[in-house]
Backbone as a printed PyTorch tensor [residue, N CA C, xyz], in Angstrom:
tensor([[[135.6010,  81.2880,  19.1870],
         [135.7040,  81.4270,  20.6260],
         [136.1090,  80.0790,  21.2260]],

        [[137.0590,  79.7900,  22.4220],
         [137.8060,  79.1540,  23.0330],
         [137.1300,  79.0080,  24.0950]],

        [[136.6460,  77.7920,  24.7660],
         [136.2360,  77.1410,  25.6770],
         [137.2200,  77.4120,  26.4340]],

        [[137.1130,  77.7900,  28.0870],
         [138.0800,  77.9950,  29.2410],
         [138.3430,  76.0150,  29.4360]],

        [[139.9690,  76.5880,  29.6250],
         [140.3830,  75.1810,  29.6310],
         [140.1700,  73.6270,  29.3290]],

        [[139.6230,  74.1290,  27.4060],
         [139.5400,  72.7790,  26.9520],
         [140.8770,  72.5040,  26.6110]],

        [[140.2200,  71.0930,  25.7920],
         [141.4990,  70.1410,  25.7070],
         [142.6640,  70.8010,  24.4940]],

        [[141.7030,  71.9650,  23.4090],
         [142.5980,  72.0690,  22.0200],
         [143.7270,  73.1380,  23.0200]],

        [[142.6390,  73.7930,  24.2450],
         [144.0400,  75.1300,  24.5080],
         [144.9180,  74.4150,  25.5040]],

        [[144.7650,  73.3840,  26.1620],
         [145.9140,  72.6350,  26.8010],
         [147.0120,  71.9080,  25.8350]],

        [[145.9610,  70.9550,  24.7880],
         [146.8540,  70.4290,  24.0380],
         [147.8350,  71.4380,  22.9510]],

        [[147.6780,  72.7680,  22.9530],
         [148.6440,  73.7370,  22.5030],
         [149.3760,  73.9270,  23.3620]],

        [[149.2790,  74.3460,  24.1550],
         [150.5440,  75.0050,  25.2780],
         [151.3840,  73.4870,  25.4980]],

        [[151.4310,  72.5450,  25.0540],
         [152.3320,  71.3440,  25.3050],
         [152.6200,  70.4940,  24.1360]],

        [[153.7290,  70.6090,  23.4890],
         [153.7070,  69.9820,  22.3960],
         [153.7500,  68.5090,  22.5640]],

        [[154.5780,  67.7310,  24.0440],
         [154.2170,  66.4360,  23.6380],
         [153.1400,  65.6500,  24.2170]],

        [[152.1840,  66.8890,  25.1130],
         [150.8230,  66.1610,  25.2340],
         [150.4940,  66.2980,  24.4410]],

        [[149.9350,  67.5260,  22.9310],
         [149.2380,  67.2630,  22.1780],
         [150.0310,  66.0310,  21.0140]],

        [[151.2810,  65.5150,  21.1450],
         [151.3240,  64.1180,  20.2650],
         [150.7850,  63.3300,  20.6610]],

        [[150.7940,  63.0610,  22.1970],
         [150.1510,  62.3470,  23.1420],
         [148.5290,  61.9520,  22.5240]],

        [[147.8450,  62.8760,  22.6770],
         [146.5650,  63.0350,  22.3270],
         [146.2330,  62.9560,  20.9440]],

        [[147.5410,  63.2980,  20.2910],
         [146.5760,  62.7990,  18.6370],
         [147.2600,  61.2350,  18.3600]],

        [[148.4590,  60.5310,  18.9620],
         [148.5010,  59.0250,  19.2570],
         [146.8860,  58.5750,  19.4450]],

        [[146.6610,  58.9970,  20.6560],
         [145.6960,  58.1890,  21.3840],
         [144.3040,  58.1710,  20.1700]],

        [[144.2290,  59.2390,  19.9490],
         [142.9510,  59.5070,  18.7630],
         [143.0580,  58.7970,  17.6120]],

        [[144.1550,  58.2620,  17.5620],
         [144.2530,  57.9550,  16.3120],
         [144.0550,  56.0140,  16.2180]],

        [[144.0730,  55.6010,  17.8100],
         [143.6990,  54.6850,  17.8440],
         [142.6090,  53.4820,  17.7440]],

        [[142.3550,  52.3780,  17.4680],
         [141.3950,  51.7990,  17.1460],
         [140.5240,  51.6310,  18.5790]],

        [[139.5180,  51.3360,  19.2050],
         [138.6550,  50.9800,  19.7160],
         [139.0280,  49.5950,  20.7540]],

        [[139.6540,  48.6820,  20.2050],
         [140.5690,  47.9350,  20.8530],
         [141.5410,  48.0300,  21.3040]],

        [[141.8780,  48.8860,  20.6420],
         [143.7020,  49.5380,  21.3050],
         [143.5260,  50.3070,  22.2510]],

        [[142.4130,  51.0060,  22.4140],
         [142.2000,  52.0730,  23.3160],
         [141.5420,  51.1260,  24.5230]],

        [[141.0070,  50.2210,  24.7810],
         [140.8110,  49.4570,  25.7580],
         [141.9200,  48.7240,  26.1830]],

        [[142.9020,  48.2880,  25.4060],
         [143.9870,  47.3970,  26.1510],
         [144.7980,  49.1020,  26.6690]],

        [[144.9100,  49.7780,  25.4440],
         [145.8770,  50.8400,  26.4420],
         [145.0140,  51.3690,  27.5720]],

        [[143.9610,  51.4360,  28.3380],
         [143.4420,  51.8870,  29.3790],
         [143.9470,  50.2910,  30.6690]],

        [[143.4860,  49.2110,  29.8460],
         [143.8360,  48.1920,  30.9460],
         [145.1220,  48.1120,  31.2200]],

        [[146.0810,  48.6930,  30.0880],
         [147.7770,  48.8400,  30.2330],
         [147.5570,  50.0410,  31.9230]],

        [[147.3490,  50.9410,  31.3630],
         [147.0610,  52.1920,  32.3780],
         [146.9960,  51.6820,  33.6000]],

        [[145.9770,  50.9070,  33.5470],
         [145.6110,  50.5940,  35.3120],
         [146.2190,  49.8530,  35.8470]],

        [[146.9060,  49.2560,  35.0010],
         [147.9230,  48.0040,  35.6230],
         [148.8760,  48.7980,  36.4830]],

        [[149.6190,  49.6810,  35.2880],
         [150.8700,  50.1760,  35.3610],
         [150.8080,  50.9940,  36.6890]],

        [[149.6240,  52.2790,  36.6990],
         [149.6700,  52.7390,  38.2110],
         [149.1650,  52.6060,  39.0100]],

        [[148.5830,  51.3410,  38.7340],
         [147.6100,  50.6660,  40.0260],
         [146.4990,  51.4540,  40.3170]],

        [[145.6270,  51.7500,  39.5340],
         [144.3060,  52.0390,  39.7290],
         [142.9750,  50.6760,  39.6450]],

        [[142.6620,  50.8990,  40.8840],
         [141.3920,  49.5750,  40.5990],
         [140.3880,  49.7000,  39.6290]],

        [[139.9610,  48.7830,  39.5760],
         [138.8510,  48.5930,  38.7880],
         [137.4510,  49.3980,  39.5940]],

        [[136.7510,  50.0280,  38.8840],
         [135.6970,  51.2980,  39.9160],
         [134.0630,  49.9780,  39.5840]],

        [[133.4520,  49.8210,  40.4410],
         [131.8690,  49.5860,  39.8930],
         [130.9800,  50.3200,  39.0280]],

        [[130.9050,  49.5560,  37.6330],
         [129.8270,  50.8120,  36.6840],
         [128.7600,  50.4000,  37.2790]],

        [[127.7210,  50.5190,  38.0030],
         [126.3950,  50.3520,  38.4680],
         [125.9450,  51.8800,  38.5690]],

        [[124.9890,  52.1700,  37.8150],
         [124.9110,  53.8410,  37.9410],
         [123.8780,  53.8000,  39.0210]],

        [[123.1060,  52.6900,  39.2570],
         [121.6330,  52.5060,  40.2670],
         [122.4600,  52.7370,  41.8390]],

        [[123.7720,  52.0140,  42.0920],
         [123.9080,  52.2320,  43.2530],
         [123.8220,  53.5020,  43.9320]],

        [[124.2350,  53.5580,  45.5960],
         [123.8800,  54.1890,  46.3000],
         [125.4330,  54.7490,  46.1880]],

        [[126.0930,  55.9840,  46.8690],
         [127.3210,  56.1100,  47.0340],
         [128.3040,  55.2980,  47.7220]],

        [[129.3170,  55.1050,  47.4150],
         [129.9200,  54.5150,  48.1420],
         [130.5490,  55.2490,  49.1340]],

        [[130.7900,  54.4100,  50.2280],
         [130.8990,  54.5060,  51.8200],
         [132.6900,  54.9160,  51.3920]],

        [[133.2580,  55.2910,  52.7620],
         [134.5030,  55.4800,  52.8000],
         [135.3920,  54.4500,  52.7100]],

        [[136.3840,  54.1620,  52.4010],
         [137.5100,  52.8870,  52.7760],
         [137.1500,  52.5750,  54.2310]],

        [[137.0190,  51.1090,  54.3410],
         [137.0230,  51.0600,  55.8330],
         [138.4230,  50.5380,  56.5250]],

        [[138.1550,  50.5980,  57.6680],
         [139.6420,  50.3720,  58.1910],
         [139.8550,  48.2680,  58.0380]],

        [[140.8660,  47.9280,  58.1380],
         [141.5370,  46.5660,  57.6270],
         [140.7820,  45.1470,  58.7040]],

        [[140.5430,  45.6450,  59.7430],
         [139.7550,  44.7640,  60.3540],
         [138.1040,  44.5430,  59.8280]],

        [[137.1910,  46.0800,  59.3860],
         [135.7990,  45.8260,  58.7330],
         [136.1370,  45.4810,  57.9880]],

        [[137.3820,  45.5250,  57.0150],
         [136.9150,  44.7210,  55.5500],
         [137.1630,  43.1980,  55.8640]],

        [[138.0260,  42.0210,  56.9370],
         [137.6340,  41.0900,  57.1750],
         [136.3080,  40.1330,  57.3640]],

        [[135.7020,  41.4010,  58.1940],
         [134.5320,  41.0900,  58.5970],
         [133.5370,  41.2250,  57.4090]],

        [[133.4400,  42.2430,  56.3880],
         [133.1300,  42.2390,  55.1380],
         [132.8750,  41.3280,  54.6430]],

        [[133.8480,  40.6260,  54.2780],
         [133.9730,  39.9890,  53.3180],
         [132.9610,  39.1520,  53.3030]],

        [[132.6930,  37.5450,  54.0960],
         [131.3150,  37.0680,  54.3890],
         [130.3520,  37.3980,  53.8630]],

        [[130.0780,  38.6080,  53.9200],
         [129.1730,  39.6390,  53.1930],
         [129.3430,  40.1480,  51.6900]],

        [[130.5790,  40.3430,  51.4170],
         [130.3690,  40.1330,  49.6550],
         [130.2510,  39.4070,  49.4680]],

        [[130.6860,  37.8610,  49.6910],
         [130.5960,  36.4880,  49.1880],
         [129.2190,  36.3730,  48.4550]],

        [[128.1040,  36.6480,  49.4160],
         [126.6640,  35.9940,  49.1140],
         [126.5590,  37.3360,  47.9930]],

        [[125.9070,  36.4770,  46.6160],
         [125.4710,  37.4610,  45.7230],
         [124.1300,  38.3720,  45.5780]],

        [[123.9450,  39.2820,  44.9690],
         [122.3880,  39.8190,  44.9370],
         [122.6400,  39.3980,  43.4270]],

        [[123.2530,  39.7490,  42.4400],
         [123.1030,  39.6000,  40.8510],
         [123.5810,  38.2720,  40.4440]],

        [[122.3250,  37.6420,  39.5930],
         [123.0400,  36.4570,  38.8030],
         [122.8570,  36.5220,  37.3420]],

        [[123.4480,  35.6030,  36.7250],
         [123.6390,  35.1500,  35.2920],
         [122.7170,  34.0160,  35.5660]],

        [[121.7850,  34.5090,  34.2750],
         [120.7900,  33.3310,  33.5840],
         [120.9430,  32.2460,  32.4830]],

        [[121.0140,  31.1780,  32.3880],
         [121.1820,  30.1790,  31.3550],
         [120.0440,  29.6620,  31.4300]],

        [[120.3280,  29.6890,  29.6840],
         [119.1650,  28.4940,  29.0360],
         [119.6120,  27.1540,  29.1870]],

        [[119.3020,  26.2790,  29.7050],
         [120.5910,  25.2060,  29.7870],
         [119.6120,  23.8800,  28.7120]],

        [[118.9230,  23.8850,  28.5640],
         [117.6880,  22.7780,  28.0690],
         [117.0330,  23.3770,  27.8440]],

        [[115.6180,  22.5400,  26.9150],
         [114.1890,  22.6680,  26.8650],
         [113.6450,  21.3420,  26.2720]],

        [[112.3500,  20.9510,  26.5100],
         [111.2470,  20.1800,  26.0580],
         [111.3590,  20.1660,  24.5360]],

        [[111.5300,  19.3150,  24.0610],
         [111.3150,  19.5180,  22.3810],
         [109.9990,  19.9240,  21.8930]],

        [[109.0750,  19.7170,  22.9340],
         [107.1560,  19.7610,  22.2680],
         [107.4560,  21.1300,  22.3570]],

        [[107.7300,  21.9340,  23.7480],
         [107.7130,  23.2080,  24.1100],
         [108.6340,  24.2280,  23.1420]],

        [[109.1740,  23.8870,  22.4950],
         [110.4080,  24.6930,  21.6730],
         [109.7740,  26.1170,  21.1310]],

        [[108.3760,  26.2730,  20.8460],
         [107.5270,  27.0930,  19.8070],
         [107.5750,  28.1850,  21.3480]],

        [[107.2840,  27.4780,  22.3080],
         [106.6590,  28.6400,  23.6170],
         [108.1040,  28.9770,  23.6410]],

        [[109.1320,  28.1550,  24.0260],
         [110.1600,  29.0020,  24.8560],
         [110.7270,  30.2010,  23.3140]],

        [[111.1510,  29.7420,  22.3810],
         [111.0300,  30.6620,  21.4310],
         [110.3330,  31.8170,  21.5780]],

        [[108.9440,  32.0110,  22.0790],
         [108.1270,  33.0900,  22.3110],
         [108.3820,  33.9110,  23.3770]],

        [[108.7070,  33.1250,  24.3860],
         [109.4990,  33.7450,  25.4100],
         [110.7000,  34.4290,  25.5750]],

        [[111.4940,  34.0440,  24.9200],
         [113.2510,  34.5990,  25.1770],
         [112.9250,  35.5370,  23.9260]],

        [[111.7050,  35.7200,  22.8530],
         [111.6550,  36.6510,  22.2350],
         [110.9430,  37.9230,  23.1790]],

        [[110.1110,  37.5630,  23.9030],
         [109.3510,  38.8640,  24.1330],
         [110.1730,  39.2430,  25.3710]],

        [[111.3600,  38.3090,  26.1660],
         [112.1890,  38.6930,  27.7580],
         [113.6040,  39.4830,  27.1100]],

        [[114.0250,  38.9680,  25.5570],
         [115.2190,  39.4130,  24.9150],
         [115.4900,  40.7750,  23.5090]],

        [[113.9830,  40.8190,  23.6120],
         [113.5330,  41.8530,  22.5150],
         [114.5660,  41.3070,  21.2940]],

        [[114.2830,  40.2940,  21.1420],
         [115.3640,  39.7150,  20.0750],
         [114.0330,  39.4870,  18.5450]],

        [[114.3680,  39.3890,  17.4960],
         [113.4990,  38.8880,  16.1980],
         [113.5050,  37.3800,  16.4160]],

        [[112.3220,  37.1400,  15.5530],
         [111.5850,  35.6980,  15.4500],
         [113.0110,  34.3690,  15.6570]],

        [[113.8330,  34.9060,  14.0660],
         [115.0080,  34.4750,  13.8410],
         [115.8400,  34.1670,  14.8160]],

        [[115.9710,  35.5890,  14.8330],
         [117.6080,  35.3770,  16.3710],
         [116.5190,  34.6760,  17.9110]],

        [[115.3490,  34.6430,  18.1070],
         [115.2520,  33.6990,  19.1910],
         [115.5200,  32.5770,  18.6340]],

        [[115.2000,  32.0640,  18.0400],
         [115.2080,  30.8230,  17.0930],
         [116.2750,  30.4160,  17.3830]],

        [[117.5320,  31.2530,  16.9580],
         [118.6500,  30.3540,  16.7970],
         [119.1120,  30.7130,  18.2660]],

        [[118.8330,  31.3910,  19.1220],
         [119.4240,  31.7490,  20.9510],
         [118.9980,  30.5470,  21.2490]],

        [[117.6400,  29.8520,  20.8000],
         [117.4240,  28.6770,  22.2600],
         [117.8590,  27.3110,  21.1880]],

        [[118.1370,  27.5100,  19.9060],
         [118.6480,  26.2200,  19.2240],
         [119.9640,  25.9710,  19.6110]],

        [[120.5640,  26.9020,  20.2310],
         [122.1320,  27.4540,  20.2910],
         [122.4930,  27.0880,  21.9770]],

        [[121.2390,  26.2980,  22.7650],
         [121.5010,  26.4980,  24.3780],
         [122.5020,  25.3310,  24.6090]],

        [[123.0230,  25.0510,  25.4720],
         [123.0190,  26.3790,  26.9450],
         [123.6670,  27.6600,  26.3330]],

        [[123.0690,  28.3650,  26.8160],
         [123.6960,  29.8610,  26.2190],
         [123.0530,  30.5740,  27.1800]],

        [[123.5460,  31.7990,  27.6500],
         [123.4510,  32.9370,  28.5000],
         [122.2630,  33.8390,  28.1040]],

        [[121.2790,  33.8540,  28.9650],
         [120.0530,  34.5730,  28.9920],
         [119.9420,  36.1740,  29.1650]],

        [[120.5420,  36.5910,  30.3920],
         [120.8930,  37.4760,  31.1550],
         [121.7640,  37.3640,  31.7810]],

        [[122.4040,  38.7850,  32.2910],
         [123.2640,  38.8940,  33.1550],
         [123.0160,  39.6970,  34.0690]],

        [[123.5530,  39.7310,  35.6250],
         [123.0770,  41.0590,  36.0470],
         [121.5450,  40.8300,  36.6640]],

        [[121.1160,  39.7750,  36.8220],
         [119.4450,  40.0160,  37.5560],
         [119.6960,  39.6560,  38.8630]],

        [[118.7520,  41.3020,  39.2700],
         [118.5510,  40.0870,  40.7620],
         [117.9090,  39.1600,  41.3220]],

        [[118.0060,  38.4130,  42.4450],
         [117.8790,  37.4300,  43.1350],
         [116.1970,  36.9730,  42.9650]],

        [[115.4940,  38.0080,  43.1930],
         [113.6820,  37.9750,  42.6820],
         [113.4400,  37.7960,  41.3580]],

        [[113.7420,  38.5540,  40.9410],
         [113.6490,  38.2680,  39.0480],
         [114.1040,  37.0580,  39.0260]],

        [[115.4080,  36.6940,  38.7470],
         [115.8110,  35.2910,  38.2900],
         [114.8430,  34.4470,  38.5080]],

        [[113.9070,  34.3410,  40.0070],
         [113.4820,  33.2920,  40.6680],
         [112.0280,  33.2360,  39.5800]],

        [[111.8880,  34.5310,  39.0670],
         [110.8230,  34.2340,  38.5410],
         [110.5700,  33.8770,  37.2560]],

        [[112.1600,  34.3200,  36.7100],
         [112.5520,  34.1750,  35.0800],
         [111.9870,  32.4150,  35.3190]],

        [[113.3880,  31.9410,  36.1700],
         [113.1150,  30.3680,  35.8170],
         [111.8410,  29.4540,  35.9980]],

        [[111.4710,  30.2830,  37.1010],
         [109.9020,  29.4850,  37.4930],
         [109.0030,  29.7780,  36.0530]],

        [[108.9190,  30.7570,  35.5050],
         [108.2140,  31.2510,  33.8910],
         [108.7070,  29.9980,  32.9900]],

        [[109.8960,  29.8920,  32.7010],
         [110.5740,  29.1270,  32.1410],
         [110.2840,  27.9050,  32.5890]],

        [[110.2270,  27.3450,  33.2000],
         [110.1270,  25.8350,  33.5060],
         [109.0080,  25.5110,  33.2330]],

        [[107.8520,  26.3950,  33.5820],
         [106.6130,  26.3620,  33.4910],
         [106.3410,  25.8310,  31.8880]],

        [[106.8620,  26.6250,  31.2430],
         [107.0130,  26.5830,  29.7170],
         [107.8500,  25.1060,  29.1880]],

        [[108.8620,  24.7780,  29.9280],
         [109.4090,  23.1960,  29.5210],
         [110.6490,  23.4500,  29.6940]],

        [[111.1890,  24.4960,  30.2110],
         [112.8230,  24.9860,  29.5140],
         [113.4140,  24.6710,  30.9280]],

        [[114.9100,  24.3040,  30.7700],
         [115.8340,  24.5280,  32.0730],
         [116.7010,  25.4100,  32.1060]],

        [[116.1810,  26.6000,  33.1910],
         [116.7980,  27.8190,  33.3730],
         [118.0510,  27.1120,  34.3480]],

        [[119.3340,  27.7340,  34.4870],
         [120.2570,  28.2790,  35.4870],
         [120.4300,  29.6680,  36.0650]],

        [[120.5240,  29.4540,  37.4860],
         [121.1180,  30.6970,  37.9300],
         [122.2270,  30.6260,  38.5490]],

        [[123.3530,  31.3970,  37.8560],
         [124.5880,  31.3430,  38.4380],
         [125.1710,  32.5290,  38.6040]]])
């Protein structure tokens, strides 16, 4: 039994979409990301926000609100966390830490904060961060938020 208007009964009724489609399948994982960024170039489709938490987005606004906008995207809510330093005495705590904040093994913290400055998080907001680093400092380490 045949699914109403899947892809095998479209890709029959068209012989060079279904080459189309077994090209594309047949591609690697990388290829299939540059050919999508090829895609968007070519017909000018923007880039969409993956945030699944947001709220809907509002309509296009007309060319004067998005001036006024803008101001308003500038200031961020999400930052990127760096390890940028730590205390050499403290090395055992912050280790304990970026293990139990990174769900990472003994090992791989080990080598994340031997390996700093290196990127903590991405994506936190403005409260968290404040508290990541204040945790962190507390401990000996020098957080960034950028």
């Amino acid at each position: 039994m045949q699914r109403w208007q899947s892809t095998e009964a479209a890709a029959s009724t068209n012989p060079k979409i279904a080459g189309i489609v077994d090209q594309i399948g047949q591609l690697t994982l990388l290829e299939t990301a540059d050919l999508v960024s090829s895609l968007k170039t070519h017909l000018n489709i923007p880039d969409m926000p993956t945030s699944f938490a947001a709220a809907p987005t509002a309509p296009a606004a007309a060319p004067a609100e998005e001036e006024e906008a803008a101001p308003a995207a500038a200031e961020k809510t999400l930052f990127t966390l760096k390890l940028n330093a730590f205390e050499a005495g403290s090395k055992p705590k912050i280790i304990k830490e970026i293990k139990s904040m990174l769900g990472l093994s003994l090992v791989d913290s080990k080598k994340f904060v031997e390996s700093a400055p290196k990127v903590m998080r991405e994506g936190v907001p403005k409260e968290e961060a404040e508290k990541i680093i204040e945790s962190m400092k507390a401990l000996g380490g020098a957080v960034v938020m950028e």
